[in-house]
MMTF fields as JSON, N, C-alpha, C and O atoms, coordinates in Angstrom:
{
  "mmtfVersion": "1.0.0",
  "mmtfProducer": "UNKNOWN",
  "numBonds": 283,
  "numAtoms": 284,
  "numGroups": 71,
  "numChains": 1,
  "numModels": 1,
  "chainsPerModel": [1],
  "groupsPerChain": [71],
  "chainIdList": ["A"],
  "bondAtomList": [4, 2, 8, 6, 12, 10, 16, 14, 20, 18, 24, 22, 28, 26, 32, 30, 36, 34, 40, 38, 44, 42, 48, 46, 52, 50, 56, 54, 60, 58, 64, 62, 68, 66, 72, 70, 76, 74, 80, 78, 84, 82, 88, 86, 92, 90, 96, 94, 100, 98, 104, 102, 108, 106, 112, 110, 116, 114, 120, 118, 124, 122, 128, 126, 132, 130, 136, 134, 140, 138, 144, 142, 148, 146, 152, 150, 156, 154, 160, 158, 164, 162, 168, 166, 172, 170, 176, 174, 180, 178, 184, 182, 188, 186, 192, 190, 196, 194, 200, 198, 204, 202, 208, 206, 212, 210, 216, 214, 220, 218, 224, 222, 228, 226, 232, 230, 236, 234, 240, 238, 244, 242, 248, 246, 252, 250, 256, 254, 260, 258, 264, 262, 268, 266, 272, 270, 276, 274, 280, 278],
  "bondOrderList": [1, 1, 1, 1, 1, 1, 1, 1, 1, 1, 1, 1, 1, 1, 1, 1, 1, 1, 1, 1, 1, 1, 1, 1, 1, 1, 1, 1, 1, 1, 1, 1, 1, 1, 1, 1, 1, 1, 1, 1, 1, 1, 1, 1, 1, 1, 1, 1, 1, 1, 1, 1, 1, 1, 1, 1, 1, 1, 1, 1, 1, 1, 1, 1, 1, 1, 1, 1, 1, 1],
  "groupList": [{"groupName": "UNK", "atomNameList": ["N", "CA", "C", "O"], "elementList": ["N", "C", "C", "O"], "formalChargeList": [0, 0, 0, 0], "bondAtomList": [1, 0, 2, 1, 3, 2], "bondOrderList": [1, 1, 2], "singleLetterCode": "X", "chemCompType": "L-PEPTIDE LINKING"}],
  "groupTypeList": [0, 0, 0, 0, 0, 0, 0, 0, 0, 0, 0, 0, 0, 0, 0, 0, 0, 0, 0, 0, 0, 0, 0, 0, 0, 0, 0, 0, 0, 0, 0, 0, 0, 0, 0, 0, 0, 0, 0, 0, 0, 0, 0, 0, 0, 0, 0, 0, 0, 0, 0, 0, 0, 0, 0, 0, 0, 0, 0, 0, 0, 0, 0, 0, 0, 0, 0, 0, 0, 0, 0],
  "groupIdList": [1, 2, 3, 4, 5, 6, 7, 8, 9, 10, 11, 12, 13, 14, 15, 16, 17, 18, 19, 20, 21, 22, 23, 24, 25, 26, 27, 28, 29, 30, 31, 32, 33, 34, 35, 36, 37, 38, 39, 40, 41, 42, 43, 44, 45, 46, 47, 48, 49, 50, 51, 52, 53, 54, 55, 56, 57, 58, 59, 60, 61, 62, 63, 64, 65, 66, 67, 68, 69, 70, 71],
  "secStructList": [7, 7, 4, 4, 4, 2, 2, 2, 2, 2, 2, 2, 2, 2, 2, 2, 2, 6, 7, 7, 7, 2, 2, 2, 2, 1, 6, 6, 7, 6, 6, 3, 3, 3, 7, 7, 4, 4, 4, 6, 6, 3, 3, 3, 3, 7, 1, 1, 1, 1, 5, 7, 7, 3, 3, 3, 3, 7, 1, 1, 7, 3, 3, 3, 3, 3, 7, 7, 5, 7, 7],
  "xCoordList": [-131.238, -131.008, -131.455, -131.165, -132.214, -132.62, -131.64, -131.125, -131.412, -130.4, -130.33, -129.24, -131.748, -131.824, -131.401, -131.956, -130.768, -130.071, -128.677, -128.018, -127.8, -126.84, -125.783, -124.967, -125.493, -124.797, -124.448, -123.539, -126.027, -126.084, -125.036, -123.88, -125.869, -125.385, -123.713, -123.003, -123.048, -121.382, -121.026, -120.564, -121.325, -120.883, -121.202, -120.305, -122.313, -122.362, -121.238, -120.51, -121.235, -120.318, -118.891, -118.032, -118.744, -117.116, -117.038, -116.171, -117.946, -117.648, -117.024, -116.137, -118.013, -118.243, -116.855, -116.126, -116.263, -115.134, -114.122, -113.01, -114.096, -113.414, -113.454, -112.499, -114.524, -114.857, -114.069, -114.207, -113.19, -112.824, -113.318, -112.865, -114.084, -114.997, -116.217, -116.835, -116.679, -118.507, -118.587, -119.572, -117.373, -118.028, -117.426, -117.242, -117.29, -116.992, -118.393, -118.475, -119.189, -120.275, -121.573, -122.449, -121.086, -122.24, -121.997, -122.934, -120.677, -120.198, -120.779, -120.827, -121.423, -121.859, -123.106, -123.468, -123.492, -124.679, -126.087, -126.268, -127.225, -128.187, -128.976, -128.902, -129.566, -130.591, -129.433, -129.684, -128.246, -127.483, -127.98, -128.011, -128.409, -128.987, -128.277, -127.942, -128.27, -128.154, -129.422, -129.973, -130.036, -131.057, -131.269, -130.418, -132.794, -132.525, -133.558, -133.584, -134.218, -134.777, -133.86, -132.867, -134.126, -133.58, -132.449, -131.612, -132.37, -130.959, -130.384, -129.585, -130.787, -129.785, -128.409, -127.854, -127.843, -126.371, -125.786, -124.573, -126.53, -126.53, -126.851, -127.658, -126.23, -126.202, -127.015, -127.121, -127.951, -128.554, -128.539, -128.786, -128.217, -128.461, -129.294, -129.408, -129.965, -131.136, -130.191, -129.218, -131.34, -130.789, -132.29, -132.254, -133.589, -134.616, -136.086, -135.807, -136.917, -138.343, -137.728, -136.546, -138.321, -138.305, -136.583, -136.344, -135.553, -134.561, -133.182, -133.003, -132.606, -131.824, -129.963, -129.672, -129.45, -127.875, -127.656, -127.554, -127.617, -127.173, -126.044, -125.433, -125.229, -124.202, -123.364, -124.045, -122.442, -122.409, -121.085, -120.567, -120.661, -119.395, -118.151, -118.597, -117.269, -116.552, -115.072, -114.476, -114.419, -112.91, -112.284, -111.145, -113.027, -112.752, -112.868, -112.189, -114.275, -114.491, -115.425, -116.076, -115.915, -117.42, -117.212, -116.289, -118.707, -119.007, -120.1, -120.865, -120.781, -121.744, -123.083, -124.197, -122.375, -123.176, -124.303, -124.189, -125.906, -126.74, -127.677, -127.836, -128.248, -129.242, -130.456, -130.892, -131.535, -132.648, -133.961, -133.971, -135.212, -136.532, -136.781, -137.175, -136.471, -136.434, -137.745, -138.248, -138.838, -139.788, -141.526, -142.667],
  "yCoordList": [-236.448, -235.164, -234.086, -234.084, -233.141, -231.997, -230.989, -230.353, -230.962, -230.43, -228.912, -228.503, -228.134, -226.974, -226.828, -225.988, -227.418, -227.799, -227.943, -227.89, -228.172, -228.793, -228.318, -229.071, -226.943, -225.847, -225.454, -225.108, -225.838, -225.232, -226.491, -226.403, -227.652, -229.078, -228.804, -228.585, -228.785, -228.609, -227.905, -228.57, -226.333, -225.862, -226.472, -226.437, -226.982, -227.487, -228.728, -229.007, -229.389, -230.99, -229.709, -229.965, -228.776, -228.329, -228.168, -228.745, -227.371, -226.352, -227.893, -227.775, -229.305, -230.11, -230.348, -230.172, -230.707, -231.158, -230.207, -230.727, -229.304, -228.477, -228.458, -227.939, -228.995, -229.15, -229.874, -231.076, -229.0, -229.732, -229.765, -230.706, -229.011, -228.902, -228.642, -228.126, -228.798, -228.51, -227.048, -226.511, -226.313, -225.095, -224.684, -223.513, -225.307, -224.631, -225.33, -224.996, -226.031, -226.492, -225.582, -225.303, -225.287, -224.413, -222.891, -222.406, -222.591, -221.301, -221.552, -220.562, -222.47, -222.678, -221.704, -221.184, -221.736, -220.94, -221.237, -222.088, -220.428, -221.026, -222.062, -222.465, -222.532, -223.682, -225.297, -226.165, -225.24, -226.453, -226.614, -225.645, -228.007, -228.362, -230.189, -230.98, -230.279, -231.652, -232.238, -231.638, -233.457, -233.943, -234.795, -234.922, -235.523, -236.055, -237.28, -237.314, -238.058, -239.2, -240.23, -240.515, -240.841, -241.919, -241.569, -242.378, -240.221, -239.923, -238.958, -238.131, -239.023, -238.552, -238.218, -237.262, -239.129, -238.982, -238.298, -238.408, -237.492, -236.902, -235.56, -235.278, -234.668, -233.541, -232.975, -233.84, -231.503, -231.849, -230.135, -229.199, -229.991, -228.984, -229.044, -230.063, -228.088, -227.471, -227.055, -226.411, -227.974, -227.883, -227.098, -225.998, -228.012, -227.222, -227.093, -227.415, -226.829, -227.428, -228.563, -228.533, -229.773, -230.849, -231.569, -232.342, -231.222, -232.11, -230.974, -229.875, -232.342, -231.898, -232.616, -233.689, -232.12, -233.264, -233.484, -232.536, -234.669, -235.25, -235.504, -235.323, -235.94, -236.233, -236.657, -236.202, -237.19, -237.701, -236.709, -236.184, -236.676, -235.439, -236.343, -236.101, -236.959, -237.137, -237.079, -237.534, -236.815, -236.91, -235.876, -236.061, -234.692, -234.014, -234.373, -233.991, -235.492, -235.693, -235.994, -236.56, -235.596, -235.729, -237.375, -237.816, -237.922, -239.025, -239.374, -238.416, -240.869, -240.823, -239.671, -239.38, -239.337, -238.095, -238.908, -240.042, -237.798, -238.51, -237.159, -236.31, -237.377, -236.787, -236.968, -237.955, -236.095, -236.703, -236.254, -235.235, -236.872, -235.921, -236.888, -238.051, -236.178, -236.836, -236.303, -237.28, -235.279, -234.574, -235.864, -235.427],
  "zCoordList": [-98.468, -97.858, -98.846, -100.043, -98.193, -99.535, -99.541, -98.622, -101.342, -101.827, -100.783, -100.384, -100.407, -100.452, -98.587, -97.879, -98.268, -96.745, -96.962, -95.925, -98.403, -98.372, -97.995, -97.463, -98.158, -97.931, -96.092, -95.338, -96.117, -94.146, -93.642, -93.228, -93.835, -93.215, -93.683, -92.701, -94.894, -95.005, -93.537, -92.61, -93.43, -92.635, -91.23, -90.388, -90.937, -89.449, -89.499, -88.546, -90.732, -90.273, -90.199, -89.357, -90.813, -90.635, -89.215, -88.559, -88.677, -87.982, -86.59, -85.744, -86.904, -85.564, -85.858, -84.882, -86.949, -86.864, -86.466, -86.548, -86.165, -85.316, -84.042, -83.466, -83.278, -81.98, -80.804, -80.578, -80.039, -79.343, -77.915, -77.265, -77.324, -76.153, -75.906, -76.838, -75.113, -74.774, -74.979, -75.484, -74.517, -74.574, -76.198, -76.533, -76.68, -78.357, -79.247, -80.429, -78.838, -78.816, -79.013, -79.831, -77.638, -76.657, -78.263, -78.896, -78.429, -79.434, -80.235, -80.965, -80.701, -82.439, -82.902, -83.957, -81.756, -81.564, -81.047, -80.176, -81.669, -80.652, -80.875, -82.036, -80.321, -80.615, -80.991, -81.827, -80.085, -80.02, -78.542, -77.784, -78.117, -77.057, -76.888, -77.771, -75.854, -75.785, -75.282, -74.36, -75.808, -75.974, -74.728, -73.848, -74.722, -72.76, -73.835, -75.066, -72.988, -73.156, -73.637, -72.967, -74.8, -75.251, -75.879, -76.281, -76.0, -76.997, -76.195, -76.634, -74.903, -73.792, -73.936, -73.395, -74.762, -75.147, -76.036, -76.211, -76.736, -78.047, -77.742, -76.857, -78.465, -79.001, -79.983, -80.852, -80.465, -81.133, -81.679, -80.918, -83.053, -84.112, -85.004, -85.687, -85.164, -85.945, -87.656, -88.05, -88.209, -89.509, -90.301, -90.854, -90.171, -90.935, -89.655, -88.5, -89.827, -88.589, -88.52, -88.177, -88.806, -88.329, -88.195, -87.268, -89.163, -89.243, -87.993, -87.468, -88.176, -87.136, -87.059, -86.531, -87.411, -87.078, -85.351, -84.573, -85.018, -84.043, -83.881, -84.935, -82.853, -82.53, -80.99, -80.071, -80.595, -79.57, -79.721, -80.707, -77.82, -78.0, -77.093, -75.971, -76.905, -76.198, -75.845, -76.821, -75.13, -75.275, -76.149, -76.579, -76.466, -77.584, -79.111, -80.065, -79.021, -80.446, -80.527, -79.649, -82.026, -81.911, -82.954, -83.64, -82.565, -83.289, -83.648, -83.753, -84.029, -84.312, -84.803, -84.367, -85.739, -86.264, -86.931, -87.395, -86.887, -88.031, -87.928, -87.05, -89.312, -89.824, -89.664, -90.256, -88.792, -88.702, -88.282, -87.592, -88.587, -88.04, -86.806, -86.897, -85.591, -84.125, -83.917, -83.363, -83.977, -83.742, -84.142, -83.992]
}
């Protein structure tokens, strides 16, 4: 992970772990999208161009989080 992301990424993992609904999701701000094709199931935040934290949302919890260049 590059160091010069490390700061942003803390605050996005805080903020998910606070998440208890789609629409507190939707609050995080812009460019949170949920993703369609193969990762249909996933959630998806903008970390740099290419990288991105993923995540799955359910029941009021997020899971399967990952780090990644999906592009």
């Amino acid at each position: 992970m590059p160091s010069e992301y490390s700061r942003k990424i803390a605050r996005i993992l805080t903020s998910l772990d606070a998440v208890t609904s789609e629409e507190d999701i939707v609050a995080l701000g812009s460019g949170i999208h949920k993703l369609s094709g193969d990762l249909s199931d996933f959630w998806s935040i903008k970390v740099s161009v290419n990288y991105r934290i993923i995540f799955k949302f359910d029941s009021g919890d997020v899971f399967e989080v990952d780090y990644l260049d999906y592009h």
